[in-house]
N, C-alpha and C positions, 0 to 999 in steps of 0.2 A: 180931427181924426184924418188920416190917410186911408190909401189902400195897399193891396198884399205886398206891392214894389214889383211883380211881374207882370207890368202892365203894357203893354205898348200904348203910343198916342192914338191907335187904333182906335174908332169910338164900336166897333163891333166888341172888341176887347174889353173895353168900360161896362157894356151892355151886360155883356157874358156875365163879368167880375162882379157886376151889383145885383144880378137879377137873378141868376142861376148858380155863379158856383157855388157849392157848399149847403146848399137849399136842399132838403130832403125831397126825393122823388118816389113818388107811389104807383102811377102810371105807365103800363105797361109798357103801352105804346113810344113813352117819353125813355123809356129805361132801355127799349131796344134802337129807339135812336141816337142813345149816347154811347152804348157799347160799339154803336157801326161808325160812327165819328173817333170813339176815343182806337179803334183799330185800321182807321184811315190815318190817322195821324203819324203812327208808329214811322218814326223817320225824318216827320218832317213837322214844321211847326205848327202850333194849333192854331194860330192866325189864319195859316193856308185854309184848315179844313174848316173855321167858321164862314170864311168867303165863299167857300163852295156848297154852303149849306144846305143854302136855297136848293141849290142844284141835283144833291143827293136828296133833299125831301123828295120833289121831282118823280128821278128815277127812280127809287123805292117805295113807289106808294103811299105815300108820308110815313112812312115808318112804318106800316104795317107786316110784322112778320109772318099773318099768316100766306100774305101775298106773294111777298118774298120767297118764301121756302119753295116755293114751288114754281119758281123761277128755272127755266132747262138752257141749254148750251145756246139757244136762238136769242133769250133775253141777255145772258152775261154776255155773249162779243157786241149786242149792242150796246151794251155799257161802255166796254172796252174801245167802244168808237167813238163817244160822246166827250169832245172836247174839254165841255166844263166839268169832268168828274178827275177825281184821282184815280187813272188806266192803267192800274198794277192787278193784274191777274189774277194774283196768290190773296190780296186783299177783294176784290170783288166777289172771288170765291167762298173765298171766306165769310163775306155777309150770307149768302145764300146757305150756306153749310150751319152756321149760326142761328138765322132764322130757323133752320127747322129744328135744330137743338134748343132753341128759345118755345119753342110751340110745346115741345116735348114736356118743358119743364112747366109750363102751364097746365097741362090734361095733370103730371102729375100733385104738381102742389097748388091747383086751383087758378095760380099768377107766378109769373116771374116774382113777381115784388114778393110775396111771401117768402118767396127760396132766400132771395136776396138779403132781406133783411133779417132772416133769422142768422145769418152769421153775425148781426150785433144786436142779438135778443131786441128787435125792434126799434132801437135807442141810436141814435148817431154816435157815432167815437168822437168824441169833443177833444180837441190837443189846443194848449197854449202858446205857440209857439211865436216868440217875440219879433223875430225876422225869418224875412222866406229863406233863409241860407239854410234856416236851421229843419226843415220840413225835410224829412225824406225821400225819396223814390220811392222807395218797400216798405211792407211793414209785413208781421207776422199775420195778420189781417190780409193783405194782397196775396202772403204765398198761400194761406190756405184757400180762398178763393179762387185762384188761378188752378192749383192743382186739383179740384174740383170740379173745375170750368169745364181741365182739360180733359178729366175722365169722363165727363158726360158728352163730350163730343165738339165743344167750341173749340176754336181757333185764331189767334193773334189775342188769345189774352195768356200771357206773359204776365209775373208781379207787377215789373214796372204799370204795364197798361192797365194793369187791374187795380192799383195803386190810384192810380188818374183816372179814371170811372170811380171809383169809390168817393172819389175827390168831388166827380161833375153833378153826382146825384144825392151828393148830403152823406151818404152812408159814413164818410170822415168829413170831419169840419176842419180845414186847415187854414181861414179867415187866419191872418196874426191879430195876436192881439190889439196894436194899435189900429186895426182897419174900422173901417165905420160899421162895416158890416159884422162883425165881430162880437157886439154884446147882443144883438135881435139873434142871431143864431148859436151863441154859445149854449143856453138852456130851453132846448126843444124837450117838445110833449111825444111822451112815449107813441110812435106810429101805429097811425091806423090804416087800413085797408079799404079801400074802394068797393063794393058791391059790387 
């Protein structure tokens, strides 16, 4: 068996590729850390943003958005000055703007992962796809996500990036067939929810 063929020799990349992509995620905390990675990325490659990972746990609390949300002008320029982060403005802003729109959707559907996963009646989108050539960007899946995202108040989720979140936390499973990881995640058990 192989892997997806999007690999670098990267061993962070290997890490990713076997242990989390395509892996379904229930965790709130985990689901608000891949949406603030999958909208660092936007531009540049996801190599970059696994290296800086560390460093964004870090800075955001380990991913907590209630923390975040309430982040004010004093905490983002200090982001903005912090060497090992991605110091794009409009992206820093945007986690803070995110986190409280992530908190919002928790009071209302209990958890992020609830909302989330009811866009695939709790079940991953399983795709066969033989080579990564053949995987898309979008899917009618991403735009409606994204255009839902955008009405509740998120920011930097566009289909593409919403396409690639859906990718990082299982909700699609785009393993190709020939990967190894491929038949352990093709027939996942309808999700369940955290207490």
């Amino acid at each position: 068996m192989e892997d997806c063929g999007w690999l670098s020799q990267d061993p962070l990349y290997q890490v990713y590729h076997d242990d989390e992509w395509g892996v379904p995620v229930t965790e709130d905390r985990k689901l608000f850390e891949m949406l603030v990675l999958e909208g660092m990325q936007a531009g540049l490659s996801w190599i970059t943003v696994l290296r800086k990972r560390e460093n964004f746990r870090k800075a955001f609390h380990n991913f907590s958005p209630q923390i975040v949300a309430n982040f004010s002008t004093p905490e983002i320029d200090q982001l903005l000055s912090n060497p090992n982060l991605i110091r794009n403005r409009l992206k820093i802003e945007s986690v803070v703007t995110n986190a409280q729109a992530f908190v919002r959707m928790q009071q209302e559907w209990g958890s992020f992962s609830r909302y989330l996963w009811s866009f695939v009646d709790q079940r991953p989108e399983i795709h066969a796809y033989t080579a990564w050539k053949h995987i898309p960007s979008v899917s009618p899946l991403s735009h409606r996500l994204s255009h839902d995202l955008k009405r509740r108040g998120f920011r930097f989720v566009g289909p593409t990036i919403c396409y690639s979140y859906c990718q990082a936390t299982g909700i699609v499973m785009d393993h190709v067939t020939t990967c190894h990881r491929y038949v352990e995640l093709s027939h996942p058990a309808k999700i369940s929810f955290p207490s």
